[in-house]
N, C-alpha and C positions, 0 to 999 in steps of 0.2 A: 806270755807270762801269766803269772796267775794273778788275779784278782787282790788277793790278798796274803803276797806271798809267799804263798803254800807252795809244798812238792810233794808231787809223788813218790820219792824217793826218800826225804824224812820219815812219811809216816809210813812206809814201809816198810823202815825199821823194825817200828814200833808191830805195825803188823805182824812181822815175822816172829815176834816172840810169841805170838799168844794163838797162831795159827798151829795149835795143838790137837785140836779134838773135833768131833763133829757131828752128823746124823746120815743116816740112811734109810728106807723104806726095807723093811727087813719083817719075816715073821719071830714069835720070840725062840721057836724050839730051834730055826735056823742060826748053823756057825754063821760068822763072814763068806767064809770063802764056798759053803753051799748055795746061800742068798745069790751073789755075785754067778754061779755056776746055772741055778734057777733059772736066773734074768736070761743070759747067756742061751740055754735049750730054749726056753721061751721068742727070742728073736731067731732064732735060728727055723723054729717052725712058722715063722709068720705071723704070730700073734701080738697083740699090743694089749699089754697089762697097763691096767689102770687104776687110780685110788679117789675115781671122780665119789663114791657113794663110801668113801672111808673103810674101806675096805678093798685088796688085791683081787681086780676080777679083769675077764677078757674082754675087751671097750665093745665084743659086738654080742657081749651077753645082758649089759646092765640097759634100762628100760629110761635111757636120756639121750636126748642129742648133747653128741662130746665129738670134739674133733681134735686127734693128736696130733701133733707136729714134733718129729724127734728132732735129737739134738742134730744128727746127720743133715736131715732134712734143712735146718736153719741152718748149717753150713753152709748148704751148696746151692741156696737161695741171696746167700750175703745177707743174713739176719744178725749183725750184730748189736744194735739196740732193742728197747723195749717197744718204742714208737712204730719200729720196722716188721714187728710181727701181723701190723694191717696187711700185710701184700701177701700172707702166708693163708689169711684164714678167712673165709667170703663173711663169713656174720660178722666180721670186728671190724672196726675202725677206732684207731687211736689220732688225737687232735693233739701233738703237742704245742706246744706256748712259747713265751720269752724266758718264761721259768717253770720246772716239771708241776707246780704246786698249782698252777694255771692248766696243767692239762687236762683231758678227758678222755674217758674208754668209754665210749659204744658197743651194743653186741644188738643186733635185730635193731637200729635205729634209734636206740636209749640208751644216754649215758650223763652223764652231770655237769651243766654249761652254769657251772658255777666257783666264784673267786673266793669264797671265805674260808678259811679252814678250819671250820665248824662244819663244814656239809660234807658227809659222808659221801664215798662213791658209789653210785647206781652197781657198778661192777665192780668184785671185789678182786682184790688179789692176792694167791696164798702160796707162799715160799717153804717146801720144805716143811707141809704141815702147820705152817707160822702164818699166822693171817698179818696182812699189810694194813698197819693199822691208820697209817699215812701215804697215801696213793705216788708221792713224789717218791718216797724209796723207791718202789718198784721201778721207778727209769733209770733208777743208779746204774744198775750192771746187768748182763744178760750174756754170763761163760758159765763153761762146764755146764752145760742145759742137757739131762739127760732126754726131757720132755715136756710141752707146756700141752695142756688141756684147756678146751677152752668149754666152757661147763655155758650152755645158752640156754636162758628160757631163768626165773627165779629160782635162786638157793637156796634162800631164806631159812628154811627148817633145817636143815645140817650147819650153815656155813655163816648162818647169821642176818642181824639187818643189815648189814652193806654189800649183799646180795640183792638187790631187789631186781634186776636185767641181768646178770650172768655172772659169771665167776670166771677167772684166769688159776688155773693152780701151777704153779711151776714146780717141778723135781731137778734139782741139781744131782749128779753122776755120784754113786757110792765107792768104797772101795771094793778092788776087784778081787778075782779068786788067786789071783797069783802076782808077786811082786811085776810091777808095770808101771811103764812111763810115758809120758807123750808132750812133743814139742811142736808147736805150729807157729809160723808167721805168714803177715798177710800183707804187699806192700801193694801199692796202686799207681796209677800215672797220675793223679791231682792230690800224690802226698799224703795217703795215708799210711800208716806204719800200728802192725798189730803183732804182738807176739804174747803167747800163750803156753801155760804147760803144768802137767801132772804127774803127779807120781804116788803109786797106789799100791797097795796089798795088805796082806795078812805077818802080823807082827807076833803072832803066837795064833797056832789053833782057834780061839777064841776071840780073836784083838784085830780086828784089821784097820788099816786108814787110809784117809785119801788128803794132801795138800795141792790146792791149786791156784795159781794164780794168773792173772790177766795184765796184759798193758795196752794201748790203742791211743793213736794221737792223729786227732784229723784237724789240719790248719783250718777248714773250714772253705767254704765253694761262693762265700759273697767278699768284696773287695770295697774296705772300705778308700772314698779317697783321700778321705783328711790325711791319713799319714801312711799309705801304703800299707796296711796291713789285713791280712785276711781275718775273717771273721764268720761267726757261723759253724763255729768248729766244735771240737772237743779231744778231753784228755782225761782216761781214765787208768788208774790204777784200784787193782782187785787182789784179794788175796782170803782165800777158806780153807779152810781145816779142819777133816772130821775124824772122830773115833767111831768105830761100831764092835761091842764087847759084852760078848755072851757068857757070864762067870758060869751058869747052869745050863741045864735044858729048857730051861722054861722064862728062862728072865732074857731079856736083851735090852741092852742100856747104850744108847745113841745119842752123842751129843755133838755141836757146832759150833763154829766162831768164826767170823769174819770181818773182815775191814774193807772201807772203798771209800778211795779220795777221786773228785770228780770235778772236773772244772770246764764251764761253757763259755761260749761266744758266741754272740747275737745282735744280725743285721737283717733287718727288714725294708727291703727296697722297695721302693718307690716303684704302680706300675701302672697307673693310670692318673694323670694328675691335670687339673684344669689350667689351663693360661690364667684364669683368673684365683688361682689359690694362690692366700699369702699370710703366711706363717702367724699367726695368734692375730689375724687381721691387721696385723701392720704392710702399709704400705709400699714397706720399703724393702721388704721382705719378701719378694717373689721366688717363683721356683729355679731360678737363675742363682739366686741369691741361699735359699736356707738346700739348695742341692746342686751347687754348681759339677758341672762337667759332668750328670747325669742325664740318660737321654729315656725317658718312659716308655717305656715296652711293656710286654705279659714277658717278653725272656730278659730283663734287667736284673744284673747282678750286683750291682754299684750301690753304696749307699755313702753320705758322708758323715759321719758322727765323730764328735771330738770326743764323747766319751766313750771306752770300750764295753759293750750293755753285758753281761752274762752272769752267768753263775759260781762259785765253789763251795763245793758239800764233800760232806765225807757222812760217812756210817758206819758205827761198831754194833755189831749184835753178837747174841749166843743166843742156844737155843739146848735143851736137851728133855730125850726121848725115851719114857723108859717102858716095856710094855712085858707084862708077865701073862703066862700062858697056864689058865686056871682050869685046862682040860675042856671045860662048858664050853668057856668062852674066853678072849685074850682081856686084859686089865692096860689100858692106856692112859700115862699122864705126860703132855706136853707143857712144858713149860719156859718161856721165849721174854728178852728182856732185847731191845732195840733204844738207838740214840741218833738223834737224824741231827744234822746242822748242815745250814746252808746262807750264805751270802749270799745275795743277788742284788744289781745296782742296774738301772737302764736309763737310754739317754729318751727323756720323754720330750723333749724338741724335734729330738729325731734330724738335728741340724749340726751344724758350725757357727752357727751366729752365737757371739760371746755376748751379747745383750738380752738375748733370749734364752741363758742357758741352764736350762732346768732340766734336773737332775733326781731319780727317786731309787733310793736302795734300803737295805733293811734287810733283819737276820730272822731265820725261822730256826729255832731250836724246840727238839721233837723226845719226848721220851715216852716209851710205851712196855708196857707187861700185859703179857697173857696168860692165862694156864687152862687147860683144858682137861676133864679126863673123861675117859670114854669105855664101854663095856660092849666090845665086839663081837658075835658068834662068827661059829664058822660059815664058811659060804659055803658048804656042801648038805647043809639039811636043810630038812621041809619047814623050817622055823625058824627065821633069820632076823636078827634082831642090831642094832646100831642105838644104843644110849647113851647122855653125855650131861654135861654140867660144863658151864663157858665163864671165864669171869676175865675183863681187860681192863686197863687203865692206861686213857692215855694222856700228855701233858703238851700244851702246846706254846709258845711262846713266839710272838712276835715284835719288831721293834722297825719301825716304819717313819720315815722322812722323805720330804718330797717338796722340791721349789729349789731356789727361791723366787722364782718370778710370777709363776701361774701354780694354780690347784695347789695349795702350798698346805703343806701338812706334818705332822709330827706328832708320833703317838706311842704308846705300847700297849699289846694285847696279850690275855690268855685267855684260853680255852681248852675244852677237856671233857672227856667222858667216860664214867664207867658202866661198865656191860656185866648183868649174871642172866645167865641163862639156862634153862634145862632143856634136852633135845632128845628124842627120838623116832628111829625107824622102824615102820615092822613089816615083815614081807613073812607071808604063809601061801607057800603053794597046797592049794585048796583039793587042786586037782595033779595030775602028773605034770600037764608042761602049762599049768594055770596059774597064777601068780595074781595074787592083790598084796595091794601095797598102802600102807598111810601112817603118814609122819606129825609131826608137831613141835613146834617146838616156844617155849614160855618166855619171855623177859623182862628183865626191869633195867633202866637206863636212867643216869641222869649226867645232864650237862652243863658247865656251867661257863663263865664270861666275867673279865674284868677290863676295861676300858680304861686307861686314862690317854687324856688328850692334851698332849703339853707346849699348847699353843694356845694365846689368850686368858681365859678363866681358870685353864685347865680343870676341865669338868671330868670326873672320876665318874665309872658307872660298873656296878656289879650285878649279878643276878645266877641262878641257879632253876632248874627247869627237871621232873623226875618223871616218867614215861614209863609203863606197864605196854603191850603187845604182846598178839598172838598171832601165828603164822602156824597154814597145814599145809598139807599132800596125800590125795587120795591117786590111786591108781591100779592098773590091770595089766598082765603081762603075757600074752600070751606066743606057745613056743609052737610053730608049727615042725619044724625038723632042729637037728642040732644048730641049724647055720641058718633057718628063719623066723623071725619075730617079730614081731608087731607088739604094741604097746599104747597106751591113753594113762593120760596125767594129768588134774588138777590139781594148781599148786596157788598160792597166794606168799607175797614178797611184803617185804618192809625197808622201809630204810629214816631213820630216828628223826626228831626235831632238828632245827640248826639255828643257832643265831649268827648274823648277819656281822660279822665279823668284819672293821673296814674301817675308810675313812670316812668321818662323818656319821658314827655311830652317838645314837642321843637313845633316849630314856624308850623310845619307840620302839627301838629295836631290842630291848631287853623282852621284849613277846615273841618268844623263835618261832619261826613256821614250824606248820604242820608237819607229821611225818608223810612221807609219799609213798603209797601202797598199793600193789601193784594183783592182778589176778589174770591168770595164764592155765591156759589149754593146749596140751598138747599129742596130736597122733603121728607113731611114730612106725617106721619099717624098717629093717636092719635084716641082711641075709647076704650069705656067700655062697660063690657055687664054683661048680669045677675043682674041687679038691681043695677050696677055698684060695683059688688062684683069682678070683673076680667079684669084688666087695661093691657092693649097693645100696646106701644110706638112704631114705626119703623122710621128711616130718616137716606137718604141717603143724602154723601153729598159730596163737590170737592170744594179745598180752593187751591190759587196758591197764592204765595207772593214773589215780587219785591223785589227787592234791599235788601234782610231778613240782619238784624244788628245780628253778634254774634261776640264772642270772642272767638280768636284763642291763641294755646299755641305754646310760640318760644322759643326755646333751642339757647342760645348763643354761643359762640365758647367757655366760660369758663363754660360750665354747667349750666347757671343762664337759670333760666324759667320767660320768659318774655310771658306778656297778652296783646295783642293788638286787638282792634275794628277796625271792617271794616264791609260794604256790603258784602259778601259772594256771593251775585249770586241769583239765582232763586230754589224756594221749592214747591213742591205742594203735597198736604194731600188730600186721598178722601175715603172715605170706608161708613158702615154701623153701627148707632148704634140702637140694642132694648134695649127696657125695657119696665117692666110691673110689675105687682104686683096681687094676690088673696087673698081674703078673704076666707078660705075653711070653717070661721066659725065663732061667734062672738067669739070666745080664739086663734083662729089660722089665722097666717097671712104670708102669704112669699110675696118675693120681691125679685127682681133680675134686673142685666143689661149686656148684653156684645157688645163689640167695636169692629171693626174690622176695620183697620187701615191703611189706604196701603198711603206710607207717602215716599218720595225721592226727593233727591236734583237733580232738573232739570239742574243748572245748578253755578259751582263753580271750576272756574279752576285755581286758585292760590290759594288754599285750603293748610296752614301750614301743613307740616308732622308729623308722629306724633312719640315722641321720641324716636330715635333708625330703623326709618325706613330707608328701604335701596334704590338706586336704582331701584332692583330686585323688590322691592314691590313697586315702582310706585313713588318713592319721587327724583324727578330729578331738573334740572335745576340748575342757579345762580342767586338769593337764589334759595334752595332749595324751591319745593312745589310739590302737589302731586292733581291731577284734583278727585274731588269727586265727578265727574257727576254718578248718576244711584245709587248713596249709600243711605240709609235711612237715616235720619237725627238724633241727638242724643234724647233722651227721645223719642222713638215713637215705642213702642210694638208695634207689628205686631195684638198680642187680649189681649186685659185684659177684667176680669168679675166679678161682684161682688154676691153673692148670701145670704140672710137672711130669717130666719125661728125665729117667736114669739109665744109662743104658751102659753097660762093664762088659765088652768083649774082651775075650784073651786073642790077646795079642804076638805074644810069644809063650815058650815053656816058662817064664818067670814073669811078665809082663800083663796087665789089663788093660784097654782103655778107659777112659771115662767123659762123657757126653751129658751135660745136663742143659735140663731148659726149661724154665720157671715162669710163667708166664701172666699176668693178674690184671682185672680188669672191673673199671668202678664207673656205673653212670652218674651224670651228675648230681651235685648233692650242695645243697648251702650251709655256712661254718657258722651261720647266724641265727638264732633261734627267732629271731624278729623278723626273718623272711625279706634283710639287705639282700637288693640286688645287685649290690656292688663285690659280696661276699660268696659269690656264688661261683663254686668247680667244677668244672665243665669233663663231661666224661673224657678219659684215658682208658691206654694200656700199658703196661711194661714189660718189657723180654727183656731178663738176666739169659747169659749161655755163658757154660764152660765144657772146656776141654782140657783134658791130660793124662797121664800117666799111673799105677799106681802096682805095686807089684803084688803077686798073687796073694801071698798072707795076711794083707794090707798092712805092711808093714812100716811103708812111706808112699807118699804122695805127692807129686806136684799138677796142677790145675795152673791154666790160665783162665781169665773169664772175663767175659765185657758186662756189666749193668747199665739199663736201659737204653739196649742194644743200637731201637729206630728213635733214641734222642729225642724222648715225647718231655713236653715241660709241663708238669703240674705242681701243686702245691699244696703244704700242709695245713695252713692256715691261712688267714686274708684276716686285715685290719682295715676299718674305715676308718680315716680320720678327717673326716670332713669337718667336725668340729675345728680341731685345732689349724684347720687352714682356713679361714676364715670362712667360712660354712659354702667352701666349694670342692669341689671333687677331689679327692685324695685318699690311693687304695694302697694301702701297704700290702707287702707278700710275707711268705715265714717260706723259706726253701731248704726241699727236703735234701737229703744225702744224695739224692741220686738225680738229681734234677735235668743234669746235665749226664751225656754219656759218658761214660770211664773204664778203662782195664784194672788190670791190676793180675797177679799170681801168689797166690794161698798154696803151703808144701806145708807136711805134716811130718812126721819120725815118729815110731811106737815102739817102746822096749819094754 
């Protein structure tokens, strides 16, 4: 049931009226239905178009490491969250939370291990040319994905300060060149239930659109025992609507609208726990007692909580796109209006004991505007140019309660910041296949904070904080044949002030950390051979970041686990990523990537200890702290790799098969920037296979398919709460979707 509620089927409604209109990646002299036809030839030769550098180019001509994942691709991987695109792509690792607003994206080893919603993400993420100006949308939904890029190494100079470690750009699917539909569902043996569908075309010469919507209901794979019910789930409902309408030759005007109601459940079992822990140090409270009839394992699924922990959000945006084609060069103005809301409540006992029943929830309400405009040449001369003007505002609201028995709290916060920016690219081929390149881009920012605390005194605290930055990119491109290239990039990242947003905010915190800045090199190889049936990626690279913002965890003198922001010190990432891909045939296809990662804290010497540390292990001083110079930083395997194999024989005169096998592989990595050992995941692999049917025109499809095939058990995230057990062992888990093996069959229909 929902949280608060809600249904997906109310605001569906509501949805459905306003799923009118929308966008699409289009040139402006292109109808609809030529754009769509474009795309179309374009996959059909084997190519992958890309808008990583803001402008339509071939991903193995632009001089970045980018790695596409189509939407195909995330089908028949079982990609349907946004957390799930870890398993697809070796440089990322996503960490979700007990709420999206808690989570983090890494890409090469950096990504933002921080709680307040004042700190931008290290990695940004951009919808449909719409930048995410709040990191929690982006886990809302992940249908109709025509393709996600994942843009590594800093943005900064095109894509802004919350690029400062990589970019996510995602494209949802436009309308097509000819009226068309598509229907899919997906059920599973542990109860998932997905159905999806679209319908698309050309409504006049000039007019085409696409309406799609999404539903997915997963009970969830942990079992609470207090009252039977599963937990750990989710339930979405999605629904977009776009227009794409060319009046002229020269104008195209693309615009969006969407809804998504979303609702989680969340259970963290218990997997390592001492005979001597006992619940807020009471006595009487043993592990018998605050988790009766759980039995502590690494494969423990069991938790008992009397309240049910999760989330419900929904989100409305619009967005529109309008780009004229002034002969020179094309004129673009995006401009994006987004509204986040979300609930969230968790049982921070994490028990059944009604004497100890402490309780913390609270509503984040999000409102954000963008506008962008941009002055694009063509990509076919020796003088390529990318310029632009950014300006955002976003609004943040929080409203937080927490007790009544321990860490007791009650507040409301806001926070907010606005962004102008100017930005440019310039690329002159010098020579014939010689290319220099150097960007820049200027900003002003400010951000600001309101506090009150409405317990005790109620002490009110505001402040206001304005911030000038500059970010470049020098580089060199060079083309040895059509299909090889090599390239070098110096580039420098940013990402803004923060204030410390939270409980237990006082007059201290109205001095926001530093911004965290980041400087990166990179040499890259990119080359096809064999009639471009046999793709070859190499780039090495070395990224070091200033004043890096994370959040640290403090243990009180009463148990209470306090989260504080600060500079940490200095990090640097540098290693090697491939990838490539063959064609062995036109039914057989592989693809693969792996990372090699060599990623440590240069330097952090007032680095929090980490629950239960002693002394003897390095946690000294008054306060305590413990120097984590030479330590790897949290999320940053040492390698992960990804490997897929597609293979479509015919079958009969109307018939194909279809054979996949998806294969992904992470050494281990700690979830704790404070280098817990208790927090620590231990290398894996995972094998997704399916099999099925599909007939020649691809007209329908059915697949069956197992995910993680040899039943390996790993995990998204780890909790220590040694605190709150009276300062003895106790490791919570976060388990993923796949944790356990499972089947399931996914069928599709196209008209």
């Amino acid at each position: 049931m929902k949280l608060l509620n809600t249904t997906a089927i109310s605001r569906a409604l509501l949805a459905a009226t306003v799923a009118l209109a929308g966008t699409g990646v289009a040139q402006a002299q292109d109808t609809p239905a030529e754009q769509a036809a474009s795309a179309d030839e374009a996959a059909s030769d084997g190519e992958i178009i890309v808008t990583a550098q803001k402008r339509e180019e071939r991903v193995q001509d632009i001089p970045l490491a980018v790695q596409v994942l189509g939407g195909d691709q995330l089908e028949s991987q079982g990609i349907r969250e946004f957390s799930e695109l870890t398993r697809a792509a070796p440089s990322l690792l996503i960490r979700p939370a007990e709420h999206p607003v808690n989570a983090s994206v890494s890409i090469r080893g950096i990504g933002t291990f921080a709680f307040s919603p004042s700190v931008e993400p290290s990695v940004a993420v951009q919808i449909d040319d719409v930048p995410v100006q709040f990191l929690a949308r982006a886990f809302a939904d992940l249908s109709d994905i025509e393709r996600v890029e994942v843009l590594r190494g800093p943005q900064s100079t095109l894509y802004g300060r919350a690029a400062s470690a990589g970019l996510l750009n995602i494209v949802t699917k436009g309308p097509s060149a000819e009226f068309s539909g598509r229907i899919s569902g997906l059920v599973t043996t542990d109860e998932e239930y997905s159905v999806n569908g679209a319908i698309s075309g050309p409504i006049t010469p000039t007019l085409g659109f696409r309406i799609s919507a999404n539903y997915d209901k997963f009970e969830g794979n942990v079992h609470n025992l207090f009252n039977g019910e599963k937990v750990n789930g989710r339930e979405i409902f999605s629904v977009r609507g776009k227009l794409v309408w060319d009046p002229t030759d020269n104008l195209n005007i693309t615009a969006q609208v969407g809804y998504i109601d979303g609702h989680t459940t969340i259970g963290r079992p218990f997997i390592r726990v001492s005979s001597a822990a006992r619940l807020r140090g009471n006595a009487a409270y043993g592990p018998s007692v605050f988790a009766p009839g759980v039995t502590f394992s690494e494969d423990n699924t069991d938790v008992v909580n009397n309240v049910t922990s999760g989330t419900d959000y929904y989100d409305f945006y619009q967005s529109l796109r309008a780009s004229l084609d002034l002969g020179f060069a094309s004129l673009v103005s995006i401009t994006a209006w987004d509204h986040f809301n979300q609930y969230d409540i968790l049982d921070q006992d994490e028990s059944a004991v009604a004497a100890l029943d402490n309780r913390q929830a609270g509503t984040f309400n999000v409102h954000g505007f963008s506008q962008e405009l941009r002055l694009v040449s063509p990509g076919a001369q020796q003088f390529r140019y990318t310029l632009g003007l950014f300006y955002s505002d976003l609004d943040v609201t929080r409203d937080f309660v927490r007790g009544p028995f321990f860490s007791v709290a009650n507040w409301y916060g806001t926070n907010g910041n606005k962004q102008y920016a100017a930005f440019g690219q310039l690329e002159y081929d010098v020579l014939e296949n010689t290319t220099l390149i150097a960007g820049a881009r200027v900003g002003k920012n400010k951000i600001y904070v309101t506090f009150k605390d409405r317990t005790g005194a109620g002490a009110f605290y505001q402040g206001s904080s304005p911030e000038t930055y500059e970010t470049y990119k020098l580089g060199v491109q060079q083309k040895f044949s059509p299909d090889v290239m090599a390239f070098f990039t110096f580039a420098t990242g940013h990402k803004g002030e923060a204030y410390d947003v939270g409980t237990g905010f006082n007059a201290t915190r109205l001095i926001p950390v530093r911004p965290e800045k980041s400087t990166d090199w990179q040499l890259g190889f990119k080359s096809q051979f064999a009639d471009r049936r046999v793709t070859f990626n190499a780039t090495l690279f070395n990224t070091t970041f200033d004043d890096f913002q994370a959040q640290g965890i403090e243990t009180l003198s009463d148990g209470t686990i306090n989260f504080r922001l600060a500079n940490v010190g200095k990090l640097r990432t540098r290693g090697l990523e491939l990838e490539g891909g063959v064609r062995a045939a036109q039914d057989l296809n592989f693809s693969g990537g792996v990372t090699y990662t060599d990623a440590k804290i240069l330097s952090f010497p007032l680095a929090q200890c980490w629950p239960g540390q002693t002394s003897a292990q390095g946690c000294t001083g008054s306060p305590a702290r413990q120097n984590l110079k030479g330590f790897r930083p949290a999320q940053a395997p040492e390698w992960k790799l990804s490997f897929n194999a597609d293979y479509s024989p015919e079958l009969t005169d109307t018939l194909n098969g279809v054979a996949q096998v998806a294969f992904n592989y992470s050494s281990k990595f700690n979830f704790g920037i404070n280098n817990d050992p208790e927090t620590i995941q231990k290398g894996y692999g995972i094998m997704n296979v399916s099999l099925g049917v599909r007939d020649h025109g691809d007209r329908w499809e059915v697949v069956g398919f197992v995910n993680n095939l040899f039943d390996k058990q790993y995990f998204y995230n780890m909790a220590n709460s040694y605190g709150n057990q009276g300062n003895a062992q106790a490791t919570q888990s976060y388990i993923p979707r796949d944790f356990r093996r499972y089947g399931g069959v996914r069928a599709s229909f196209n008209f």
